[in-house]
C-alpha positions in Angstrom: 41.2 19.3 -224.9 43.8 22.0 -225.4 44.4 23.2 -229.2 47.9 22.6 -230.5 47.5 24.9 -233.3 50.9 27.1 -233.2 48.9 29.7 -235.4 46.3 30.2 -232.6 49.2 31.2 -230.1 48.8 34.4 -228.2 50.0 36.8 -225.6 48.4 35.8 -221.7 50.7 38.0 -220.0 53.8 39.4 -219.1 56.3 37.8 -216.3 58.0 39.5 -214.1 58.8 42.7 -214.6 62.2 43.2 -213.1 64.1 41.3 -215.6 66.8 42.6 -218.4 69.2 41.7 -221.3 72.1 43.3 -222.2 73.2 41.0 -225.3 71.3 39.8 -228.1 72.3 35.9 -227.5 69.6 33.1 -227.0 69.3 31.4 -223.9 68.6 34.9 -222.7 66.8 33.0 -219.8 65.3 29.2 -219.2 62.3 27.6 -218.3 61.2 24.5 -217.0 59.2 21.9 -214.6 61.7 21.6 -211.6 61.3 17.7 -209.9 59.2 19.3 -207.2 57.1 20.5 -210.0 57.1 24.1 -209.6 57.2 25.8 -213.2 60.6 28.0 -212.8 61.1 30.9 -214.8 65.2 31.5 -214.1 66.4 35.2 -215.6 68.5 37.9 -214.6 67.8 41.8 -214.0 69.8 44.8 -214.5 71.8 44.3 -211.2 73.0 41.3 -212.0 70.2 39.6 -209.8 69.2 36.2 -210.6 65.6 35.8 -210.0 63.6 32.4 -209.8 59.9 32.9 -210.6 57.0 30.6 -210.1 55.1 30.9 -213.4 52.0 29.3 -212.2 51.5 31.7 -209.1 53.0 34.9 -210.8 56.0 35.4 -207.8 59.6 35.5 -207.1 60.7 32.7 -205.2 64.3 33.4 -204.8 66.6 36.3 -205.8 70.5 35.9 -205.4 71.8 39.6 -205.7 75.3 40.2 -207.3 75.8 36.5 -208.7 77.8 37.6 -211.3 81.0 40.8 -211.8 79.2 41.8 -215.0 76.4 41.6 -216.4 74.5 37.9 -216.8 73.7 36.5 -220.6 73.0 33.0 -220.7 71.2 30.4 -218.4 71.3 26.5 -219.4 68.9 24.3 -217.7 69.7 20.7 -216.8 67.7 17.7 -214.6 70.4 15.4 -212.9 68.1 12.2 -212.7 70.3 10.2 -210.7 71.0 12.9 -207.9 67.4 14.0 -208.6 68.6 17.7 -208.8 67.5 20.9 -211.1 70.5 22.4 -212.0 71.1 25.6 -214.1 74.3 27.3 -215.2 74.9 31.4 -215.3 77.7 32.9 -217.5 78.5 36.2 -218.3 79.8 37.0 -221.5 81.8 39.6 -220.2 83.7 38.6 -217.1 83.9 34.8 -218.8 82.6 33.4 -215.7 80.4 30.4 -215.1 78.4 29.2 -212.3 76.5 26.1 -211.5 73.5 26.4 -209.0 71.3 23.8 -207.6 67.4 25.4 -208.4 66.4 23.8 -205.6 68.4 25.1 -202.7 69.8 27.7 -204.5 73.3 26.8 -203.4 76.2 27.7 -205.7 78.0 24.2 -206.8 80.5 25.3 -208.9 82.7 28.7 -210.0 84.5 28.9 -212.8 86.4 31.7 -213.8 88.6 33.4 -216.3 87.8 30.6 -218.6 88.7 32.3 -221.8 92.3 33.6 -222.0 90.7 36.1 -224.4 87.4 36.5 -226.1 83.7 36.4 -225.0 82.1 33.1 -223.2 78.5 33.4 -225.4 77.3 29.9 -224.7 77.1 27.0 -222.3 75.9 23.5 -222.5 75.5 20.5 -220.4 76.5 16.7 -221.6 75.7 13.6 -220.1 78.0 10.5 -221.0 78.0 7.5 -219.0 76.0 8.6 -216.6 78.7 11.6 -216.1 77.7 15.5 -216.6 79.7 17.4 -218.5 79.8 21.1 -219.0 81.1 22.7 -222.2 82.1 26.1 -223.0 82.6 28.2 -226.2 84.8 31.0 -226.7 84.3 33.9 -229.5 87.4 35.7 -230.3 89.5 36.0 -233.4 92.8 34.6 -231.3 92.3 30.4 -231.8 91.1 29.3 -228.4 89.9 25.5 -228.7 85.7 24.7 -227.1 86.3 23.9 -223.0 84.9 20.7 -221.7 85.1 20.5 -217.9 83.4 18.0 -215.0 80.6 18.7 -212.8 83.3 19.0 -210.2 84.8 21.9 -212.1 88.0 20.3 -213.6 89.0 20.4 -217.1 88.8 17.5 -218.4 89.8 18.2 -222.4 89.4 20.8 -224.8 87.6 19.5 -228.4 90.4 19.7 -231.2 90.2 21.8 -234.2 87.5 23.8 -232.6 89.4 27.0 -232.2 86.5 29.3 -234.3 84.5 32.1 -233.1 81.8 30.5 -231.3 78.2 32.2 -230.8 76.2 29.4 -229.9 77.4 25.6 -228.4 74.6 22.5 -227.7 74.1 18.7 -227.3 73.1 15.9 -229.7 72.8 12.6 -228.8 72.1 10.3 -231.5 70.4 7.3 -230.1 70.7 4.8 -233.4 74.5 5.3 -233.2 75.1 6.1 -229.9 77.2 8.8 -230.3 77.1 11.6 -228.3 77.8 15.6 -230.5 78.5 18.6 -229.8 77.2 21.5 -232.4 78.9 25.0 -232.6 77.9 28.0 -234.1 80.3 30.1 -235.6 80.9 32.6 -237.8 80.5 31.5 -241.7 79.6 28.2 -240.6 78.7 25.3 -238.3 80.3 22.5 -237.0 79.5 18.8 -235.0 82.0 17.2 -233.3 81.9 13.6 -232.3 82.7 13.6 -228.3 83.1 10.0 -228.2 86.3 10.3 -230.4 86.9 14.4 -230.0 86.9 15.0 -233.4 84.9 17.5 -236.0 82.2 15.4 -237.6 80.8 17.8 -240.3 81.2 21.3 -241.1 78.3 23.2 -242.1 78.9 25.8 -245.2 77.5 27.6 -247.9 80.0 29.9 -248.3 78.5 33.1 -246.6 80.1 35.0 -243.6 76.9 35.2 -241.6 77.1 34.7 -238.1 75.1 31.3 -236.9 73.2 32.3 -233.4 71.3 29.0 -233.0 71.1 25.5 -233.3 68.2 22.9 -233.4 69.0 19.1 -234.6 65.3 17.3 -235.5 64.7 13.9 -237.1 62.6 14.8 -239.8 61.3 11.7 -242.1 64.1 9.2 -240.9 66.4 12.6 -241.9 68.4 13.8 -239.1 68.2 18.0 -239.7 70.3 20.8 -238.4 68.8 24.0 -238.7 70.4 27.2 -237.5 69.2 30.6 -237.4 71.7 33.6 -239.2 72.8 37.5 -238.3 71.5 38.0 -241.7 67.8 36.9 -241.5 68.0 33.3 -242.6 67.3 30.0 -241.6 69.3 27.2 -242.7 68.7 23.6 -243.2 71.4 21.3 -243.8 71.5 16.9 -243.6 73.1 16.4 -240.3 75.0 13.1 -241.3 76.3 14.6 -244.8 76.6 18.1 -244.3 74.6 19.3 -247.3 72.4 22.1 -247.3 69.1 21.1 -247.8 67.7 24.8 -248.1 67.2 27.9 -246.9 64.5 29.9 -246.0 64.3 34.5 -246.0 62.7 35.1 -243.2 64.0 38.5 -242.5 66.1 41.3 -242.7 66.8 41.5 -239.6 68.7 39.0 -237.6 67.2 36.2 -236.2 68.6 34.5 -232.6 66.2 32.4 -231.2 64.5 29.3 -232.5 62.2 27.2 -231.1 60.7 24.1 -232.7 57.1 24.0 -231.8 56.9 20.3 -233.3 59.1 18.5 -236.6 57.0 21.3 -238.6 56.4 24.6 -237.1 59.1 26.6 -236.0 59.4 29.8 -233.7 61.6 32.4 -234.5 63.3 35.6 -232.6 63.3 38.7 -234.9 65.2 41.7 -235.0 62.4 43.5 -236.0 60.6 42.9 -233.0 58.3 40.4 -234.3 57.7 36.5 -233.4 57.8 34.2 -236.5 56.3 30.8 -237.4 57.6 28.9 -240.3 56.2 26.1 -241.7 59.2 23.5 -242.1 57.7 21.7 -244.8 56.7 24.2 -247.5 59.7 26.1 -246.3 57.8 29.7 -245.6 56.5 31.9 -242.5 53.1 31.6 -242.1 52.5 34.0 -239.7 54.1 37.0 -237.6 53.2 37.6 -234.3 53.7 41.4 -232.3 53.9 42.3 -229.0 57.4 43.2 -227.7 59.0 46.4 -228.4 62.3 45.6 -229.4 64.1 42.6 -231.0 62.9 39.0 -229.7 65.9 37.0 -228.9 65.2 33.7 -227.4 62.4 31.5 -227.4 61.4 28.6 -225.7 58.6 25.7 -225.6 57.4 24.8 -222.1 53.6 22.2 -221.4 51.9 24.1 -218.4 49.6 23.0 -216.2 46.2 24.2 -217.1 47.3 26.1 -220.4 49.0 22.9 -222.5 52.1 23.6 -224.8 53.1 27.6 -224.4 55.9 29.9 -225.5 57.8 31.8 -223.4 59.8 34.8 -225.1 62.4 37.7 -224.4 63.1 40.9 -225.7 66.2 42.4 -225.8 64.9 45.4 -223.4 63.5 46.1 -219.9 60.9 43.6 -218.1 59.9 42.1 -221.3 59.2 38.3 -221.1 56.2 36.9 -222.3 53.9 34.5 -221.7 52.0 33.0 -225.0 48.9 30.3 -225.0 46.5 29.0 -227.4 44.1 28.4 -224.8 42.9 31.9 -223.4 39.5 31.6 -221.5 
């Protein structure tokens, strides 16, 4: 019986070492179980090499050299159920460039470039509606450029009004008592939701600070839907999705924090600036417990269930060949 104790959590190993980041955004990298369940580690190195890793066996399965002008920032991993495909997108925060791949061929479905007339492209997200995949972009710039949506085909299909803020960080809600499909952006000062059905803002998220928001999480929490995001300033932030109070806010640091990682409704995971790995305990609103081992900030976190080891964490640091592996189950 594997422990699910997040306190008990623990290095195993490093992955690969060839791997890099050259931005301190989350979604530095993703991770999942691909349809022909192979554990995939997707990242990029300092050439601009994406590299698919088996987790399980500790090797590269594929490597597509060049895949991007400039330097890659942000994967986003989605399963298309219907075409039974894994499918990950690439962007570059730099060149505002994004690409869709299919994990299991590796074949390039879809470039998009120049997608930004100005600013930085620092976040991607997929969207299903109707049984229809969306892809939507952000843009972070101080010129009003309105959130992207476009088709799986490549074509823009609208842009989300009153969305022209500096965005950091973009995601997916779907709501499944009122059907309603969201889209959350971070931004700087605040957060927003925006109802895709009727592409309109929803809520906006504010307490009146000018911290940057880096990540996003939405949780049903007691019959309480919750956004929490994660702050520039060390903070994490709790707000009532539905009537955009804040519900608290919890010091963890003072250092930023970028990723966030819910371990379950309450434990979460959070990327440090100071190098460390912290779990807070949602309900007493506190960290319990810092965890070391990378040498420079930790900036994304995620939750993957592996074969053999049960529900793990996989982290980066914003450095050289530094993604790690973390268990609660070491034999």
């Amino acid at each position: 019986m594997f422990s699910s104790n997040p306190k008990e959590i623990q290095i195993l190993k490093d992955l690969l070492e060839d791997s890099y980041s050259d931005y301190t955004l989350d979604n530095s990298f993703c991770a999942f179980k691909s349809i022909n369940n192979i554990y995939y580690l997707i990242c990029t190195n300092e050439k601009r090499t994406i590299i698919s890793y088996d987790i399980i066996n500790n090797r590269k399965i594929n490597e597509i050299p060049n895949a991007h002008e400039k330097y890659i920032t942000n994967f986003r991993y989605y399963l298309d159920k219907i075409n039974q495909k894994d499918l990950f997108i690439s962007i570059s925060a730099d060149d505002n460039n994004l690409k869709l791949w299919n994990v299991n061929n590796f074949e390039k479905l879809l470039d998009l470039k120049n997608i930004n007339i100005s600013g930085s492209l620092y976040s991607s997200c997929f969207l299903n509606y109707n049984n229809e995949i969306f892809i939507i972009t952000s843009n972070c710039t101080f010129v009003p450029e309105l959130i992207k949506i476009f088709n799986i085909k490549g074509n823009k299909i609208k842009e989300l009004k009153n969305s022209n803020d500096s965005t950091y960080f973009l995601d997916a809600y779907y709501d499944d008592k009122s059907l309603v499909y969201y889209i959350i952006a971070g931004n700087q000062g605040y957060v927003k939701s925006y109802n895709f059905n009727k592409n309109e803002i929803y809520k906006k998220y504010c307490d009146n600070s000018d911290e940057c928001h880096d990540s996003l999480i939405v949780i049903n929490q007691n019959e309480v839907i919750k956004l929490i995001s994660s702050s520039k300033f060390g903070n994490i932030r709790i707000w009532d999705f539905d009537t955009g109070m804040l519900i608290n806010t919890i010091k963890v640091s003072n250092y930023y924090l970028v990723g966030i990682c819910l371990w379950n409704n309450d434990y979460l995971f959070v990327g440090c600036g100071d190098k460390t790995l912290k779990l807070i305990d949602l309900q007493i609103g506190k960290t319990i417990k810092k965890f070391n081992g990378h040498n420079n900030s930790v900036i994304a976190v995620k939750k993957i269930k592996i074969q053999n080891f049960g529900e793990c964490l996989i982290t980066q640091g914003y450095e050289k060949n530094s993604i790690k592996l973390w268990v609660n189950n070491i034999f």
